[in-house]
PQR file with spaces between the fields and no chain letter, atoms N, CA, C, O and H, PARSE charges and radii, in Angstrom:
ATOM       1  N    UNK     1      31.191   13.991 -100.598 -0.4000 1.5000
ATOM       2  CA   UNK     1      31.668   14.757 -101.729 -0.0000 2.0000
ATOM       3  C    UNK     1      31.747   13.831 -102.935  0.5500 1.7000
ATOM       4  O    UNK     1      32.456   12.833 -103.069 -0.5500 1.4000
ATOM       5  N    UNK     2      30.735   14.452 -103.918 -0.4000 1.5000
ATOM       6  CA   UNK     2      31.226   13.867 -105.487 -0.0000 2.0000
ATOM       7  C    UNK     2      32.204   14.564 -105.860  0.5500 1.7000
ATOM       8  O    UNK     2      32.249   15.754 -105.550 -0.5500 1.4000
ATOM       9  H    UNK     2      30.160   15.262 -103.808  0.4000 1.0000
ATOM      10  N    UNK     3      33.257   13.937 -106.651 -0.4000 1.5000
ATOM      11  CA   UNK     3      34.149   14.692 -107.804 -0.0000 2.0000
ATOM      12  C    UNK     3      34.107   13.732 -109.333  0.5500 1.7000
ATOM      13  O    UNK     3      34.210   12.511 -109.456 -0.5500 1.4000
ATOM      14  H    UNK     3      33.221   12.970 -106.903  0.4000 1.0000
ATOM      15  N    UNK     4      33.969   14.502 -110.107 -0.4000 1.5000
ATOM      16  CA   UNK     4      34.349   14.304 -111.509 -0.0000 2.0000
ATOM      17  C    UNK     4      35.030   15.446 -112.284  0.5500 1.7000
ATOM      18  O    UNK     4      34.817   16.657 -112.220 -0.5500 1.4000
ATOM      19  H    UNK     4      33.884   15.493 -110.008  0.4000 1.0000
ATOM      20  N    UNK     5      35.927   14.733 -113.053 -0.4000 1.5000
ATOM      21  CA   UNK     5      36.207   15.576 -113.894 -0.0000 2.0000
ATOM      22  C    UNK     5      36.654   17.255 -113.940  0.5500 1.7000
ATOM      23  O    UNK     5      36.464   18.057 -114.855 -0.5500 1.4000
ATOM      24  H    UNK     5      36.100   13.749 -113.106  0.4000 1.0000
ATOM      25  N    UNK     6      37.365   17.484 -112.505 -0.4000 1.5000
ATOM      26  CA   UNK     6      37.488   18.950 -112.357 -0.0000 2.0000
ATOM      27  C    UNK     6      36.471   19.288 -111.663  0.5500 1.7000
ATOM      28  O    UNK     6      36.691   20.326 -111.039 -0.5500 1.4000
ATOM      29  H    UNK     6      37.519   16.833 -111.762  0.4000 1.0000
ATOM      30  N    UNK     7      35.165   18.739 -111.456 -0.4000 1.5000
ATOM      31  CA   UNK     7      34.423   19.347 -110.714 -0.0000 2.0000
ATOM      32  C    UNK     7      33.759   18.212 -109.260  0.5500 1.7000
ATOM      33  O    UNK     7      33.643   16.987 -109.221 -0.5500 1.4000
ATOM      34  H    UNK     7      34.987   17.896 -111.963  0.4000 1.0000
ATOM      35  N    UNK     8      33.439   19.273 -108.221 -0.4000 1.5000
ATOM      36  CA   UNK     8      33.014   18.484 -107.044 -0.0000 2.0000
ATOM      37  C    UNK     8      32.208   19.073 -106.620  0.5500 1.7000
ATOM      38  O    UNK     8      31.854   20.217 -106.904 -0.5500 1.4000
ATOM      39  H    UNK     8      33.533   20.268 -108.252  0.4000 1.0000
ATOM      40  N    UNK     9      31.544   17.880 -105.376 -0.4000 1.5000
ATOM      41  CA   UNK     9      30.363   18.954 -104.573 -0.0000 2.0000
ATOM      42  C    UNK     9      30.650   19.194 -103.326  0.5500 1.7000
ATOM      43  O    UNK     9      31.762   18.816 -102.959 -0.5500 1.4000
ATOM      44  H    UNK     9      31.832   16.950 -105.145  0.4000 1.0000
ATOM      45  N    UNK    10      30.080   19.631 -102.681 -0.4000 1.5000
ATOM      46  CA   UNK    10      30.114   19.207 -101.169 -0.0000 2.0000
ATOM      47  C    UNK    10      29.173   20.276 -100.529  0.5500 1.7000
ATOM      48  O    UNK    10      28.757   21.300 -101.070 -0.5500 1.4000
ATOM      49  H    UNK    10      29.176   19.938 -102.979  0.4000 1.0000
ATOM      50  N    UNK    11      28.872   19.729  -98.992 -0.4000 1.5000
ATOM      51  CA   UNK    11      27.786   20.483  -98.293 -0.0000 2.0000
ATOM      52  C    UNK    11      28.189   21.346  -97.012  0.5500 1.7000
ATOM      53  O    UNK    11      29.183   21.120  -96.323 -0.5500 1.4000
ATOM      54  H    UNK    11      29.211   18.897  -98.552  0.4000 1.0000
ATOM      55  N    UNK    12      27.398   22.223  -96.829 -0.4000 1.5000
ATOM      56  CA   UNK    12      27.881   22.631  -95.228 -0.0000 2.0000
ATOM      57  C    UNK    12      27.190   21.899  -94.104  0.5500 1.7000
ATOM      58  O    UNK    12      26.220   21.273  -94.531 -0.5500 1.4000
ATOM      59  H    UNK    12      26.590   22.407  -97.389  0.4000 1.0000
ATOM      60  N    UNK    13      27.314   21.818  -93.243 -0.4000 1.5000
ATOM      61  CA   UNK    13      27.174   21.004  -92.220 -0.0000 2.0000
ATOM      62  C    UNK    13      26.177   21.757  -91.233  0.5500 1.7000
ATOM      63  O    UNK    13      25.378   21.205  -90.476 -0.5500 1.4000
ATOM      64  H    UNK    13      28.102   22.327  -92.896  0.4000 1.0000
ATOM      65  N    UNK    14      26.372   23.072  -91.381 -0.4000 1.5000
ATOM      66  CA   UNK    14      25.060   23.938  -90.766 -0.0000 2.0000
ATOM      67  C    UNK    14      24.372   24.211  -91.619  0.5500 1.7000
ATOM      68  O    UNK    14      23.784   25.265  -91.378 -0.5500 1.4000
ATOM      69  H    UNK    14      27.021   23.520  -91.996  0.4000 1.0000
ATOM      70  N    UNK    15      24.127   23.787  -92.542 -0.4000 1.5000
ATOM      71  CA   UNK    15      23.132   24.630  -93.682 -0.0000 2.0000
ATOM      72  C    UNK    15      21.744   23.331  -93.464  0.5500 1.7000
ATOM      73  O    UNK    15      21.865   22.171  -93.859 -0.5500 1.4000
ATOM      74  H    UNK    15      24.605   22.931  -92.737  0.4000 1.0000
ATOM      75  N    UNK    16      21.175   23.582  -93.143 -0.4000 1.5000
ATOM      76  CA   UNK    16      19.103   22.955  -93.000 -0.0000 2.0000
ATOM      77  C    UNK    16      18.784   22.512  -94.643  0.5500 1.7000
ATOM      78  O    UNK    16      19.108   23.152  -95.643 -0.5500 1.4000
ATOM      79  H    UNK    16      21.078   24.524  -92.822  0.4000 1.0000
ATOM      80  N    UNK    17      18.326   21.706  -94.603 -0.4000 1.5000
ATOM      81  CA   UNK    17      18.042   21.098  -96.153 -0.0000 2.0000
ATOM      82  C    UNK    17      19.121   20.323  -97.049  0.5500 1.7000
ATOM      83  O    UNK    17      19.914   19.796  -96.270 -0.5500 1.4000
ATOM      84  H    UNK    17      18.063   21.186  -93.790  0.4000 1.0000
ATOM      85  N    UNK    18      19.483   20.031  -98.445 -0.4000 1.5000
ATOM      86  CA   UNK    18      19.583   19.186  -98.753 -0.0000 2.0000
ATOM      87  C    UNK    18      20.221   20.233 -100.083  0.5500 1.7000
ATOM      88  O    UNK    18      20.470   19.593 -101.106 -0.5500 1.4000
ATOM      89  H    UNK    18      18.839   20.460  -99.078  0.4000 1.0000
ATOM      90  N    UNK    19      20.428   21.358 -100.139 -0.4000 1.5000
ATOM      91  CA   UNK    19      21.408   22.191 -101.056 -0.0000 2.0000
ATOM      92  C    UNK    19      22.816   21.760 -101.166  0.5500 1.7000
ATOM      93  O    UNK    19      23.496   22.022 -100.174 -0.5500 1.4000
ATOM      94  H    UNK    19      20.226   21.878  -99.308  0.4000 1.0000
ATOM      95  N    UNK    20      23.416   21.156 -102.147 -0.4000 1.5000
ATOM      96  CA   UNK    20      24.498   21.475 -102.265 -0.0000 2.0000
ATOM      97  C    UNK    20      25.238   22.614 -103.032  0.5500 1.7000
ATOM      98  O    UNK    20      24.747   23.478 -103.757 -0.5500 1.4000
ATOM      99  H    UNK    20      22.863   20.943 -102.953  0.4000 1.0000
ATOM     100  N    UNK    21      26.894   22.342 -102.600 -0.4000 1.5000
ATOM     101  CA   UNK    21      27.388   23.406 -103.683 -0.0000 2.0000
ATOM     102  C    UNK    21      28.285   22.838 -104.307  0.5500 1.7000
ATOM     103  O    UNK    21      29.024   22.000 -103.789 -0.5500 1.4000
ATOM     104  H    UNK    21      27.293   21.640 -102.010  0.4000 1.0000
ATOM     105  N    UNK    22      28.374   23.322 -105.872 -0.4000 1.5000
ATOM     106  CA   UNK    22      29.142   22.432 -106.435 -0.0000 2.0000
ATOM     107  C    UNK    22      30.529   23.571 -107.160  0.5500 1.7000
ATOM     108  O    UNK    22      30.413   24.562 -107.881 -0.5500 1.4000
ATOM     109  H    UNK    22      27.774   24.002 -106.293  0.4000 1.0000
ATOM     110  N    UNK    23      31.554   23.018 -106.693 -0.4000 1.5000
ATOM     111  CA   UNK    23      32.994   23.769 -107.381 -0.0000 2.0000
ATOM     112  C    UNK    23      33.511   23.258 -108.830  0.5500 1.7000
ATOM     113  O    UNK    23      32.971   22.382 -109.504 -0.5500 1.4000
ATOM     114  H    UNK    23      31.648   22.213 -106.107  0.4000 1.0000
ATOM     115  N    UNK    24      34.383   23.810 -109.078 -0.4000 1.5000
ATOM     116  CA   UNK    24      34.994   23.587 -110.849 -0.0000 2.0000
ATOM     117  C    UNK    24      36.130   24.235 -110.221  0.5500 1.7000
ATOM     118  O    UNK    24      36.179   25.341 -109.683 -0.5500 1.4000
ATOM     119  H    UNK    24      34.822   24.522 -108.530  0.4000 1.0000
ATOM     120  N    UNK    25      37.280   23.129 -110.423 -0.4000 1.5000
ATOM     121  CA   UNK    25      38.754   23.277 -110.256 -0.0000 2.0000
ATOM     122  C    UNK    25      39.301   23.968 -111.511  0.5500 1.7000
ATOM     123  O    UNK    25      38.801   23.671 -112.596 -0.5500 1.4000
ATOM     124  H    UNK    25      37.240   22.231 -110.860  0.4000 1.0000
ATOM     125  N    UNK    26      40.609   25.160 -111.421 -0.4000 1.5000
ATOM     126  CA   UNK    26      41.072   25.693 -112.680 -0.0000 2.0000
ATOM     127  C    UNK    26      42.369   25.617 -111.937  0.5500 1.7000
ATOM     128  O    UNK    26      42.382   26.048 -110.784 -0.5500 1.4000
ATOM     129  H    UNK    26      41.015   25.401 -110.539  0.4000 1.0000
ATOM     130  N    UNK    27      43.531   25.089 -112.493 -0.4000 1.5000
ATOM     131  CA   UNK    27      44.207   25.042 -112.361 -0.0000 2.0000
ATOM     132  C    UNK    27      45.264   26.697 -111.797  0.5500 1.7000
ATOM     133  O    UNK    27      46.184   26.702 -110.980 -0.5500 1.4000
ATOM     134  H    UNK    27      43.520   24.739 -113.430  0.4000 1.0000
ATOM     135  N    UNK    28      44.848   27.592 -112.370 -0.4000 1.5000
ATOM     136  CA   UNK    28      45.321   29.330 -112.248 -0.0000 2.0000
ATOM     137  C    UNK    28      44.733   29.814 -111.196  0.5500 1.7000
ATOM     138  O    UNK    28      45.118   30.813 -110.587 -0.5500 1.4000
ATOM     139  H    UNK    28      44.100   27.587 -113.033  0.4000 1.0000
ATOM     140  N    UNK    29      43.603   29.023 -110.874 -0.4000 1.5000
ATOM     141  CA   UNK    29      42.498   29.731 -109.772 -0.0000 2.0000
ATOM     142  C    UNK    29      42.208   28.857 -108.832  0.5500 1.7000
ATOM     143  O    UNK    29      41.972   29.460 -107.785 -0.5500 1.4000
ATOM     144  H    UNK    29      43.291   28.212 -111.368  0.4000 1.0000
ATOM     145  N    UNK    30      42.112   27.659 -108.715 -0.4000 1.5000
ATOM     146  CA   UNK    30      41.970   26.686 -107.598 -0.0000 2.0000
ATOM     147  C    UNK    30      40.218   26.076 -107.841  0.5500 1.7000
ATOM     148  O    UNK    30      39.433   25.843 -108.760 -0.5500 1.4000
ATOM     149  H    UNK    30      42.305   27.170 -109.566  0.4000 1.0000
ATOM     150  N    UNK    31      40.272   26.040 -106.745 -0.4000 1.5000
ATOM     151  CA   UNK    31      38.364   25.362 -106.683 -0.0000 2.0000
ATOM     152  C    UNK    31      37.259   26.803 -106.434  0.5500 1.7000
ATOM     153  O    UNK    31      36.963   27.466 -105.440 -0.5500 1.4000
ATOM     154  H    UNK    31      40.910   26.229 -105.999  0.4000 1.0000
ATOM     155  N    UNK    32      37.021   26.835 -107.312 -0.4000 1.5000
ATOM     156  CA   UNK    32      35.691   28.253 -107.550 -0.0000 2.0000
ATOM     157  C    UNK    32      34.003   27.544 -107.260  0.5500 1.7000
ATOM     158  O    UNK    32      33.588   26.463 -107.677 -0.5500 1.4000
ATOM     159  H    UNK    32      37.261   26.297 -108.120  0.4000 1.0000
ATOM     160  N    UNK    33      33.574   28.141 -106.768 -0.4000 1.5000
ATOM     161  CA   UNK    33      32.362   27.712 -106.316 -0.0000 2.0000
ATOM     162  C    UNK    33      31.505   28.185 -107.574  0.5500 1.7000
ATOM     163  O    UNK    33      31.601   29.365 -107.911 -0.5500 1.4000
ATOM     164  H    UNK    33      33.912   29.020 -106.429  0.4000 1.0000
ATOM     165  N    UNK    34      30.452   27.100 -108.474 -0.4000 1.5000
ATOM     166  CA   UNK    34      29.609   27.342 -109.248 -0.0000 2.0000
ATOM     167  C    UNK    34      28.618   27.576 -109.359  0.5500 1.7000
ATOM     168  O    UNK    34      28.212   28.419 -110.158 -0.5500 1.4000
ATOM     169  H    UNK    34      30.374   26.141 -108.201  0.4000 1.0000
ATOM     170  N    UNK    35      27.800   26.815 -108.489 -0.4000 1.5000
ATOM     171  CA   UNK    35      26.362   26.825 -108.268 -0.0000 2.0000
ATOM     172  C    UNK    35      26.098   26.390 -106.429  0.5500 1.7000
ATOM     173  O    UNK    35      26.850   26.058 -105.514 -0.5500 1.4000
ATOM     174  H    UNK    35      28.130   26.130 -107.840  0.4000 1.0000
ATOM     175  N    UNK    36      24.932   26.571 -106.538 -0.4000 1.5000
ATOM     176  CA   UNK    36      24.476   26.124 -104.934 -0.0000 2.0000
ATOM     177  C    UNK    36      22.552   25.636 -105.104  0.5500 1.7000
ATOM     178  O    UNK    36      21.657   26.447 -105.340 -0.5500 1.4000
ATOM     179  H    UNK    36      24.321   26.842 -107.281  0.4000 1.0000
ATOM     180  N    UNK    37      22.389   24.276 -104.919 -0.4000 1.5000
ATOM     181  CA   UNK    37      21.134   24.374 -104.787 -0.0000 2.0000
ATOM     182  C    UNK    37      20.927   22.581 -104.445  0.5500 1.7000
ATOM     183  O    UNK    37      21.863   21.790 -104.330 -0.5500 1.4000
ATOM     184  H    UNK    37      23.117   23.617 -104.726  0.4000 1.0000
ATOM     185  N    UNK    38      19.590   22.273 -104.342 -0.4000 1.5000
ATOM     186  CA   UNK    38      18.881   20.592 -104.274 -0.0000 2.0000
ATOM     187  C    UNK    38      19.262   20.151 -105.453  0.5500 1.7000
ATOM     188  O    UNK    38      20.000   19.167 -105.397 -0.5500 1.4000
ATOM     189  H    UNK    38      18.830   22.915 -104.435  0.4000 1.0000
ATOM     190  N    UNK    39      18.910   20.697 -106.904 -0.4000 1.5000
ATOM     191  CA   UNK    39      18.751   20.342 -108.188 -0.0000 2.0000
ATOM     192  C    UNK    39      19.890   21.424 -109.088  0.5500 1.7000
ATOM     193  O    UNK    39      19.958   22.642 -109.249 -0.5500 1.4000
ATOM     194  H    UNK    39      18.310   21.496 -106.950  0.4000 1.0000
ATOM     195  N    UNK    40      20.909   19.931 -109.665 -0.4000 1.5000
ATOM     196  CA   UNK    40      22.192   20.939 -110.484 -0.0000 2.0000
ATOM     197  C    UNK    40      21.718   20.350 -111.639  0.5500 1.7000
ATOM     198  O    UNK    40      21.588   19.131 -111.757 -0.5500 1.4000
ATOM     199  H    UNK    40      20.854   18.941 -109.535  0.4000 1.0000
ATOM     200  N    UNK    41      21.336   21.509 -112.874 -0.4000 1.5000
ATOM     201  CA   UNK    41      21.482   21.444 -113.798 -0.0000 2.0000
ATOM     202  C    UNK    41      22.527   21.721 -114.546  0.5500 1.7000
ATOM     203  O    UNK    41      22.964   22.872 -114.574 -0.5500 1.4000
ATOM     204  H    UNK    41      21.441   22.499 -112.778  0.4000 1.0000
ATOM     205  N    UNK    42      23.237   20.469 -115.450 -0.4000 1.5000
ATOM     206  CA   UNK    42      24.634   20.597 -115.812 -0.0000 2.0000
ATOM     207  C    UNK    42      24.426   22.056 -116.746  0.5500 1.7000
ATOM     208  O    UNK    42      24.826   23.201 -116.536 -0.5500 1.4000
ATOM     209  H    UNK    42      22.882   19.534 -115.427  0.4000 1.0000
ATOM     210  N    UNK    43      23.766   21.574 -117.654 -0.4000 1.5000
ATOM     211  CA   UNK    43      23.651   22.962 -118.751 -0.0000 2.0000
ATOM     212  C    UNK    43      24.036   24.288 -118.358  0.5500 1.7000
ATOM     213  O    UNK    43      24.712   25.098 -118.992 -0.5500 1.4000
ATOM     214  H    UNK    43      23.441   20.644 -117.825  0.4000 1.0000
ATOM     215  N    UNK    44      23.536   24.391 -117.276 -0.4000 1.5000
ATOM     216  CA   UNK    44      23.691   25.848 -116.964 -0.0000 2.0000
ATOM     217  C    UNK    44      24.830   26.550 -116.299  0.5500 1.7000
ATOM     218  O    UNK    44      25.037   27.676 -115.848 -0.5500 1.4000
ATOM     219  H    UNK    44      22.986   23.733 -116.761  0.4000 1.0000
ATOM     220  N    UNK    45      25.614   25.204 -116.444 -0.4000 1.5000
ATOM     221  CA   UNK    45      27.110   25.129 -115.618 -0.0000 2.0000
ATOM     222  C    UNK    45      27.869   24.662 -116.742  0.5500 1.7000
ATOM     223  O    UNK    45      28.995   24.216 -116.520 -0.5500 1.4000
ATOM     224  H    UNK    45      25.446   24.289 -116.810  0.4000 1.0000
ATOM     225  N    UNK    46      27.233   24.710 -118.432 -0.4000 1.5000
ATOM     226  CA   UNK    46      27.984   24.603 -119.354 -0.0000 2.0000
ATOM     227  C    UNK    46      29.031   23.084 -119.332  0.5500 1.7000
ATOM     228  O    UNK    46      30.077   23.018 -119.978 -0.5500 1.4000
ATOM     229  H    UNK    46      26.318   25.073 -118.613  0.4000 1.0000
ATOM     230  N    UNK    47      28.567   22.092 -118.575 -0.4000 1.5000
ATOM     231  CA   UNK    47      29.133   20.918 -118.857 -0.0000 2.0000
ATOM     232  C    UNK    47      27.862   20.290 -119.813  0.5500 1.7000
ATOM     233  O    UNK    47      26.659   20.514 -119.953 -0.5500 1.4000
ATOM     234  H    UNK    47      27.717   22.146 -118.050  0.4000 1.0000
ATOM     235  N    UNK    48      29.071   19.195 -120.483 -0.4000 1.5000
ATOM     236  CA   UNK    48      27.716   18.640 -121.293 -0.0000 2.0000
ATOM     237  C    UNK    48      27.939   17.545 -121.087  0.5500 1.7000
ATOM     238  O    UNK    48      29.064   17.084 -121.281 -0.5500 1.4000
ATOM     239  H    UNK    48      30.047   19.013 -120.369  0.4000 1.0000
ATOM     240  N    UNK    49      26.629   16.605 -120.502 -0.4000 1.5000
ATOM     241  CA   UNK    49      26.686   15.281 -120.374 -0.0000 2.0000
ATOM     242  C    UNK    49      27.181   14.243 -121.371  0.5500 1.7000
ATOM     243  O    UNK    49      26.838   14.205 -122.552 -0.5500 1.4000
ATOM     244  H    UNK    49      25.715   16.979 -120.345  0.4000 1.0000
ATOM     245  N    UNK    50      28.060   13.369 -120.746 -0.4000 1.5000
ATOM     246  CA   UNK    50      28.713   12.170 -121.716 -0.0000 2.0000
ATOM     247  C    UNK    50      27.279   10.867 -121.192  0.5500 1.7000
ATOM     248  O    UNK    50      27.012   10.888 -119.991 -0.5500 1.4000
ATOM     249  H    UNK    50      28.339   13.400 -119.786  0.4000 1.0000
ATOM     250  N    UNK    51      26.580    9.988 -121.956 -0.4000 1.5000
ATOM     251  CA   UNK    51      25.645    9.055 -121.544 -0.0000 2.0000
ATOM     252  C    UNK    51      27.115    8.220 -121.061  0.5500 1.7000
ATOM     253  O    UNK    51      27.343    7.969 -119.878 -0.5500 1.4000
ATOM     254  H    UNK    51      26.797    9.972 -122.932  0.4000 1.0000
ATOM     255  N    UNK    52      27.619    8.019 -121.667 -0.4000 1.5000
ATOM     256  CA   UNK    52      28.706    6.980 -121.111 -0.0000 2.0000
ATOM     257  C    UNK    52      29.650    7.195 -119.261  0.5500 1.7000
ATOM     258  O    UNK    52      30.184    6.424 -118.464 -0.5500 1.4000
ATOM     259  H    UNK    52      27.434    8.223 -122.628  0.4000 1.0000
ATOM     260  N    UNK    53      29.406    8.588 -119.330 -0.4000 1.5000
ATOM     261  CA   UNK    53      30.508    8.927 -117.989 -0.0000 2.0000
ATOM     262  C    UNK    53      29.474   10.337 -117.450  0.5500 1.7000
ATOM     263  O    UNK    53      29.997   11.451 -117.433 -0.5500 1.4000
ATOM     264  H    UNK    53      28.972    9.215 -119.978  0.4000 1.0000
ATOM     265  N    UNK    54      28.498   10.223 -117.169 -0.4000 1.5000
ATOM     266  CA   UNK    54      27.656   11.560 -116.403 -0.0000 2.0000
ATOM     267  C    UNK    54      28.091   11.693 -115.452  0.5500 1.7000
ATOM     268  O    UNK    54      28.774   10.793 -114.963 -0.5500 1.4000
ATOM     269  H    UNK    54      28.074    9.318 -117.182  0.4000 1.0000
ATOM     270  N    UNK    55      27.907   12.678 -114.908 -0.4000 1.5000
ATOM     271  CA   UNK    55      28.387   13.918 -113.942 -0.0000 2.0000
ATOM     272  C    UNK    55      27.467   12.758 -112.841  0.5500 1.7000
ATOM     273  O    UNK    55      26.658   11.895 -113.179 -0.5500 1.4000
ATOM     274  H    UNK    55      27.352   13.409 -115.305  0.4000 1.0000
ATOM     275  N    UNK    56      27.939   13.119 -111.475 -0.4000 1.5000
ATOM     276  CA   UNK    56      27.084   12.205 -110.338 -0.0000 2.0000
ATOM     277  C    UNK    56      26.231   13.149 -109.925  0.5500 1.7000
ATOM     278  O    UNK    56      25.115   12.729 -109.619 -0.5500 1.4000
ATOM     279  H    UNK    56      28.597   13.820 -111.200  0.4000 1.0000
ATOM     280  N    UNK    57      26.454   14.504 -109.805 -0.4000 1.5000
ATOM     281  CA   UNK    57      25.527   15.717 -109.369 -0.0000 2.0000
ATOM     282  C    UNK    57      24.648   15.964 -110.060  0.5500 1.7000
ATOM     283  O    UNK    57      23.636   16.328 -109.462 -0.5500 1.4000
ATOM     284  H    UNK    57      27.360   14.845 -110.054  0.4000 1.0000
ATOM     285  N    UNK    58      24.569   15.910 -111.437 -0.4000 1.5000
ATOM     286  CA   UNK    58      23.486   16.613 -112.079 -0.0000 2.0000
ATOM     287  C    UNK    58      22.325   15.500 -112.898  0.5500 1.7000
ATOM     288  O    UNK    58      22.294   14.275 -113.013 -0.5500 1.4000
ATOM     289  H    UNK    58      25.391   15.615 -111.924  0.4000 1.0000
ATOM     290  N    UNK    59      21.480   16.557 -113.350 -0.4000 1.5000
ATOM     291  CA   UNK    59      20.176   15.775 -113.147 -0.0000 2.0000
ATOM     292  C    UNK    59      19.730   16.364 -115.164  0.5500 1.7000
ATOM     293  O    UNK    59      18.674   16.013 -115.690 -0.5500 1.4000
ATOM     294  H    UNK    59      21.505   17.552 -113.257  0.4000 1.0000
């Protein structure tokens, strides 16, 4: 499991391939599942890369 910043990944253990899924913690709501796939594009998960502190998941 990566975590940054409110958000983490993690995998299932029966799932075949190399998909992860990645959550976004809200404090009102807990850990919500965002995306699921090989390749996380931050954009589309509305984070925006810092060059100084990037996300470990996304590409």
């Amino acid at each position: 499991m990566d975590c940054w910043k409110g958000w983490a990944t993690g995998w299932d253990r029966d799932q075949e391939g190399d998909g992860m899924y990645v959550f976004q913690y809200n404090a009102g709501q807990g850990w919500r599942i965002k995306g699921q796939g090989s390749a996380i594009e931050c954009g589309q998960l509305g984070i925006t890369i810092d060059p100084d502190d990037p996300p470990p998941f996304c590409y």
